[in-house]
N, C-alpha and C positions, 0 to 999 in steps of 0.2 A: 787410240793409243793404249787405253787400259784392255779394250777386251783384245788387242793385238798382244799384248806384253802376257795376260792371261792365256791364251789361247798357247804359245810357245811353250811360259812355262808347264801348263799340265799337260802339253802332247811328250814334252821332254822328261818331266818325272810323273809321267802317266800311272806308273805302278803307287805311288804315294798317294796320288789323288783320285785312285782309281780306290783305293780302299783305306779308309781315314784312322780305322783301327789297326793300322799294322806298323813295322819300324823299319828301318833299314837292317839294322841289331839290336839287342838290348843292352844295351851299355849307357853313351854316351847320352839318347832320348830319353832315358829315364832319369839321368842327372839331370835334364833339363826339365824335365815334366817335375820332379820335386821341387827344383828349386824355382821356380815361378808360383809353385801352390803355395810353397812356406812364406813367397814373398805377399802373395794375396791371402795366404791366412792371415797371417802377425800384423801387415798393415790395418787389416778390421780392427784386428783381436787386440795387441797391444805395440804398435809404430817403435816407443822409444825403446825396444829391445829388436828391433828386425834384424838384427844380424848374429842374436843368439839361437842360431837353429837348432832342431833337435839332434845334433848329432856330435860321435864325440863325448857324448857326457862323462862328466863335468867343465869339458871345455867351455869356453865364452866365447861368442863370437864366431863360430865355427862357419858359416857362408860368408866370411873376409877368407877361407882358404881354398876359394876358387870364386872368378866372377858371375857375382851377386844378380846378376840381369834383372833389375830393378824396371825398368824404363817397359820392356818384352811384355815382364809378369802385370804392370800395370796396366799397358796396352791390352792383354787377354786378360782382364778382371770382370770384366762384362759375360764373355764367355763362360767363367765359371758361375758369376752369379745366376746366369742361367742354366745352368745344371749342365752344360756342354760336358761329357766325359776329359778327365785329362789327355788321355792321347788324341782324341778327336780336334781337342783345343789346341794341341802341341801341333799337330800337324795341318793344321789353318792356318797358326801363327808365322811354322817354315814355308809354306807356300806362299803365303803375303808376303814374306819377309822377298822373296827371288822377285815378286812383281814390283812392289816399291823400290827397291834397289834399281830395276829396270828404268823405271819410273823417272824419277831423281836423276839419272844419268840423264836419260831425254831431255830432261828441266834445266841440265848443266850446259850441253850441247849448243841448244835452242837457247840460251839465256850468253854463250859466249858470240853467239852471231853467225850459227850454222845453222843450213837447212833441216828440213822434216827427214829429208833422206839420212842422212848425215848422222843427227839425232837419233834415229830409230835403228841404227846399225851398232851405235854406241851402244844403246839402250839393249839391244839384243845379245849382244857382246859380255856387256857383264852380266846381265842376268846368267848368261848358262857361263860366266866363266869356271874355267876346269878349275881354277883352286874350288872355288863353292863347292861345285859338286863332290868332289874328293873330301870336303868336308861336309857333308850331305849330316852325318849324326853331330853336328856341331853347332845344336840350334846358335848358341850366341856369335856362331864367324859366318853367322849369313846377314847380319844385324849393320848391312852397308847402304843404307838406305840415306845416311847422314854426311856419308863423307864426298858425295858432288855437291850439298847445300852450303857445306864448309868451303866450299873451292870456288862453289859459284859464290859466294859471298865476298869471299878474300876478293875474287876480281872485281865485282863490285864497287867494293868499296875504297880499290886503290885506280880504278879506272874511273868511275864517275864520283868519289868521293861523298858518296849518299851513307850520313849518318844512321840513320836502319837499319841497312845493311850490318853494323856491328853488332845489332841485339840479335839479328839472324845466326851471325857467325857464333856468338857468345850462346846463345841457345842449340845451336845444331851441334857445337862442339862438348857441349857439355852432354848431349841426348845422345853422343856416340860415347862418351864416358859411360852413362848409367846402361845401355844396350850392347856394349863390347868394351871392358877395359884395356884390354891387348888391342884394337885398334882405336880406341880412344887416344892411349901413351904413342902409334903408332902414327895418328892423323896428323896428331899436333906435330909431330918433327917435319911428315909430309907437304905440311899445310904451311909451317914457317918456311920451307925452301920454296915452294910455289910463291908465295909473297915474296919475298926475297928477292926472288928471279926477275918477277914482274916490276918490283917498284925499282929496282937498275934498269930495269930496260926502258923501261917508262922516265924515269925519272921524277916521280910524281913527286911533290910537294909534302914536308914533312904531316902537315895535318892531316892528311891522308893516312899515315902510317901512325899516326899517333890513333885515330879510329879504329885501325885495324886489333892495335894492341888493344883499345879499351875493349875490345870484343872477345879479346883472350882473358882480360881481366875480367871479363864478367863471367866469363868460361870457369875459371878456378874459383871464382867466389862460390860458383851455384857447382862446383864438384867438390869444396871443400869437406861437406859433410862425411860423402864416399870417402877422402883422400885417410878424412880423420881414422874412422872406422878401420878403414883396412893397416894405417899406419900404427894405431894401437896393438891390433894384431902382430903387426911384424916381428917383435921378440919373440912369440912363441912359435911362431911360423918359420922362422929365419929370410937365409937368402937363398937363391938357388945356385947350387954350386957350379963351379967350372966346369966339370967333365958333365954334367945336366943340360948345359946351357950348350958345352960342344957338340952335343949327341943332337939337339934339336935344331943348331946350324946347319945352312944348306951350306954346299960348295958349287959351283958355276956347272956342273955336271946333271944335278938336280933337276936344271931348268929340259932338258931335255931328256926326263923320265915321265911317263907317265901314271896315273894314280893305277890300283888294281881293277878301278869299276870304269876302266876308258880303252872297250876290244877295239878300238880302233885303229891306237897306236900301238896297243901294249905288245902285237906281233913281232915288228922290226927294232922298237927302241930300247934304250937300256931299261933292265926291270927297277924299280926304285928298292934305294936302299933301304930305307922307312917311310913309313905313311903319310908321315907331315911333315916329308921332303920331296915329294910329290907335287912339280910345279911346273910342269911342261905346259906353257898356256895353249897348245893347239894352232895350226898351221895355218887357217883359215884367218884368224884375229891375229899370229904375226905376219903373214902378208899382207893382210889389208893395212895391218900397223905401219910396216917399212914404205907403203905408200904415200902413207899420212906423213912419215916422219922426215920424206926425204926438202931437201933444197927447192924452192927457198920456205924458209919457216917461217913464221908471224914468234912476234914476243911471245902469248899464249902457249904454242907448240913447244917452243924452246922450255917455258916453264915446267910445261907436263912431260919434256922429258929428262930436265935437270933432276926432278921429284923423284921421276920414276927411275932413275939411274941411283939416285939413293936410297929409294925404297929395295934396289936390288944389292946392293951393297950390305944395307939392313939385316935383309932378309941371311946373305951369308955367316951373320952372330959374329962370333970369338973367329972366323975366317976372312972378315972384311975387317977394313978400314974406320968405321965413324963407330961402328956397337962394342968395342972392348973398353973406348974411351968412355961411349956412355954407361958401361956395368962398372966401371970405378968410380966415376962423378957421378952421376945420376940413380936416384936410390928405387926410384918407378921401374926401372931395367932390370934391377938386383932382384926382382921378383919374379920375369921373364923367364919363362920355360922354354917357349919356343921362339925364336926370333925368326925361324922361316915364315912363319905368318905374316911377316910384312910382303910376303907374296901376294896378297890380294890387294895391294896400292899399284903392284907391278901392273897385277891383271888389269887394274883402273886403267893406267897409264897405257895399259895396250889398248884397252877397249875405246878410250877419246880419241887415238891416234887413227884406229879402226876407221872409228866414223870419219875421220878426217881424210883418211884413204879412201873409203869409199864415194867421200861427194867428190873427190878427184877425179878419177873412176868417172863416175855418172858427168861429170861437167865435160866428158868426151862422148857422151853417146846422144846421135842428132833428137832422136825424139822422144815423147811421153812415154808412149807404149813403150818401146825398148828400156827405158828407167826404170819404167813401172818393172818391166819384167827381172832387171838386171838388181834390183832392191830385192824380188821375191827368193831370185835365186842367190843371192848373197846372205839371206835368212835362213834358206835351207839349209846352206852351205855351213852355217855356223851350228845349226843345230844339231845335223851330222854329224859336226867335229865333235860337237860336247856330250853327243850320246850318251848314257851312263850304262852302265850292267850293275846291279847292286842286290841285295839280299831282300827278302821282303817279309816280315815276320810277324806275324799276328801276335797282341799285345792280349797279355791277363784281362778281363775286362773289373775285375773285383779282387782285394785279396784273398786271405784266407780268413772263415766266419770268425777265426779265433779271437782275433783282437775287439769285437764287439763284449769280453770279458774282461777285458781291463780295465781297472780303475779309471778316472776321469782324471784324477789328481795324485801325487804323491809317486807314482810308475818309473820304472825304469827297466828298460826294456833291453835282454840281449839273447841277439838272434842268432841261428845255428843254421846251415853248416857257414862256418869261416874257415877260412885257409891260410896255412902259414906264408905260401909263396905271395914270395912281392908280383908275382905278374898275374895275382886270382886277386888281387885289392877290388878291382872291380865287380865281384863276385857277392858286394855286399850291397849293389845296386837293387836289385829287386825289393828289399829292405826299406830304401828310403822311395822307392815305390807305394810300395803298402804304407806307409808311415803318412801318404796324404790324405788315408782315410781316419785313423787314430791322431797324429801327434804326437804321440808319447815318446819322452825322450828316451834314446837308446846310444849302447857304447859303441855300437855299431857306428859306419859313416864310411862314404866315399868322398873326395875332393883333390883340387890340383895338388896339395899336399898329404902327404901320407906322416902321419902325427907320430910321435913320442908314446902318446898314451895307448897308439892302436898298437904299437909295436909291444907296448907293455901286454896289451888285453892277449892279443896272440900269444904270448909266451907264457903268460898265466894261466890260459885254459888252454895249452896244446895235450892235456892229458884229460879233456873233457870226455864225459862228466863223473872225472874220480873227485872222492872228496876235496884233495885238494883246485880243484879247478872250482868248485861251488864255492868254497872258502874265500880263494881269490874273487868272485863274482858279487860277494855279501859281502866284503868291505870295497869293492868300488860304488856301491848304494842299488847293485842291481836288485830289484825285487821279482822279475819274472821271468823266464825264459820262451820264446819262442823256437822250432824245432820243425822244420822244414822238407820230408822225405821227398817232396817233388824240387827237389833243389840239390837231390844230394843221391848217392848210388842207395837202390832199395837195400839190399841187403845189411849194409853198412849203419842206415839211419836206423831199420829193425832193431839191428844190435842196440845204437845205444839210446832209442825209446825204453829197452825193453830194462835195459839198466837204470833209468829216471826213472821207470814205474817201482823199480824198488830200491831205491835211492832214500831213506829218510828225511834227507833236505831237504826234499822238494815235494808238491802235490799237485798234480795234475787238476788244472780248473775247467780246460775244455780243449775238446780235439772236433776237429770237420777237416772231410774231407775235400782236396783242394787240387784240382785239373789230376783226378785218378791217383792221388797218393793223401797220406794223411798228415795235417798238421796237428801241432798239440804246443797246449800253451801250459806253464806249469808258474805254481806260484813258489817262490824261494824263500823258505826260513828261515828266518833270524840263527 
């Protein structure tokens, strides 16, 4: 099963694991490769401040304004302490992340009372499901490894009523909080309609259901810490607003676009509106779904498609039914960017239904050999479908030598070139990149929220580096500047090097050059 579940995932993202230093983009991997380093730095270094990252400065708290992936960073801690490169480590992480995910579904399958076939079609099914892959730079929405343990648990323990089972569900529900918070707040809704469904159908015995709960309550005790953390945050971070929250809802049209990195369908179907409306789950997993799903059904079935019908509602935001009510009562919602992302409970709920279709399937064909066969070619069949096409881009392997000049203590750090446009925020990625070799706090910062202060910082220095822009720079506590020509147009950065060189405020401490252009790090005067 493992080298089966292996052997898919790297023939299907063969380009990722064919070269461990490269990314899909650089965007989204680099937020992820920071924030795992800053979580296994600070935990050595110093624990009761881990969510004061260096970014942002003078912010607090600044990794509560995007999730933290606490559980991921700790898992690759090993990795680092052996010197494993960050991206090398990042992209071990996403690859284990698509086999365990496999994994766990298998463990769900097999643990509700289906065959090997059955199971390994599931298992197949969601690893390469097409939300994943469309969210391929998304290290923390591949982090689904927990939510068949949550499901297989719930049944568990409202079917055989095995006390255990709730320290499972209470532990697994809470390891999808610290590994994905958007599908943490997303399981638990998933996971209460699944029980729900089961203990009417069953009619099981309140102690039963009183287990189940105590497994929830032990779920929030052990996510309280998290909950505290990010809900301190919330004043300064706010809510995400309506038109924010509209723009990231899907509408029923969605489900049949597919992503940009999927030539398979992209010919004949609708082109997608936005990227992370992108939820066509592929024609292979809903046929073998609508097989699984048809008459007569088992309680079970019924469950995972009650789930999955609200996971799809969900996923439509401020467009369905149950998510407007939970953005005015529920304050975990109010924080929600995206609510299409409840597309990946969707995929779940296709991927069980899959395997469900397919032992149908197989329980008509007279012999081994023809199973055997009819398994392989149903493996193919899905890995076809979820083919990807993606970018492949070889990663910095080092920063720039400059920051080996910076103080150890006392630093403040602000990097150049920045841009006024809201759609270049991401621009300041490479930034917290390089910052896993120093630390040193800087005003700089990328995250789900785009801050108050950075909007300040931009409009401070958009006439950088005139006096006033340095002015502005020395009373936010900046002491150094960083200065970037392979980040920025040559002639442009020329220019305004060559104006810091004779700038009085400033003095040049050291420049290296850095992938054929020159940085230079300067120190800023009182």
């Amino acid at each position: 099963m493992w080298l089966g579940l292996t052997a898919v995932t790297l023939t299907v993202l063969h380009q990722q694991a064919g070269d461990l230093y490269a990314v899909p983009d650089r965007g989204d991997p680099l937020f992820s490769m920071w924030r795992m380093a800053w979580v296994q730095h600070q935990l050595a270094k110093d624990p009761r401040h881990l969510f004061d990252a260096n970014i942002f400065y003078p912010l607090p708290a600044t990794l509560t304004y995007s999730d933290s992936m606490v559980l991921p960073a700790v898992a690759a801690a090993p990795l680092a302490w052996a010197g494993v490169h960050p991206v090398v480590a990042y992209n071990l992480v996403l690859l284990a992340a698509f086999i365990l995910s496999g994994f766990s579904a298998y463990v769900l399958v097999r643990g509700l009372g289906c065959g090997r076939a059955s199971a390994w079609i599931t298992a197949v099914a969601f690893t390469l499901c097409p939300f994943r892959i469309n969210h391929l730079s998304h290290l923390e929405l591949q982090m689904t490894m927990w939510m068949p343990v949550v499901l297989l648990a719930v049944h568990r323990i409202l079917r055989e009523g095995r006390r255990r089972y709730a320290l499972v569900l209470g532990l697994a529900l809470a390891a999808q909080w610290y590994s994905s918070m958007y599908y943490g707040l997303f399981l638990a809704l998933y996971a209460a309609v699944f029980g729900a469904v089961l203990a009417g159908a069953w009619r099981v015995p309140s102690r039963r259901v009183l287990y189940a709960a105590a497994g929830v309550c032990l779920a929030a005790i052990l996510v309280w810490p998290l909950a505290r953390a990010y809900n301190a945050s919330a004043p300064a971070r706010g809510i995400r607003q309506a038109d924010t929250v509209a723009e990231f809802s899907a509408v029923p049209s969605d489900y049949i676009r597919p992503g940009v990195g999927n030539p398979t369908y992209r010919a004949f179907l609708p082109r997608v509106v936005h990227a992370e409306r992108a939820l066509f789950p592929g024609v292979v997993p809903l046929v073998l779904a609508a097989a699984g799903a048809w008459p007569p059904l088992t309680a079970t079935r019924t469950a995972f498609i009650v789930s999955g019908m609200v996971a799809f509602d969900g996923s439509l935001g401020v467009h369905g039914v149950l998510y407007p009510v939970l953005y005015k009562l529920a304050w975990p919602f109010q924080s929600v960017r995206v609510p299409a992302r409840f597309g990946i409970l969707v995929g779940l709920t296709i991927a069980v239904l899959a395997g469900a279709g397919a032992g149908r399937v197989l329980a008509r064909v007279p012999s081994t050999r023809a199973r055997i066969a009819s398994v392989a070619i149903f493996t193919i069949a899905l890995m076809v479908d979820a083919w990807p096409r993606y970018d492949h881009l070889p990663m910095w392997r080092f920063p720039p030598g400059i920051y080996a000049s910076i103080p150890e203590t006392g630093a403040v750090l602000f990097e150049f070139p920045v841009h006024a446009q809201p759609d270049r925020f991401a621009e300041n990625l490479p930034y917290l990149y390089f910052s896993i070799w120093h630390w040193t706090p800087m005003v700089n910062g990328y995250s789900g929220f785009n801050t108050r202060s950075y909007a300040a910082l931009l409009e401070g220095t958009s006439g950088f580096p005139d006096p006033p822009s340095l002015d502005y720079l020395a009373r936010t506590g900046v002491t150094h500047i960083a200065v970037h020509c392979r980040l920025w147009e040559p002639e442009v950065c020329a220019a305004t090097v060559n104006r810091l060189e004779t700038t009085p405020q400033v003095r040049r401490i050291a420049r290296a050059e850095w992938y054929g252009a020159p940085s230079s790090l300067y120190e800023l005067r009182k």
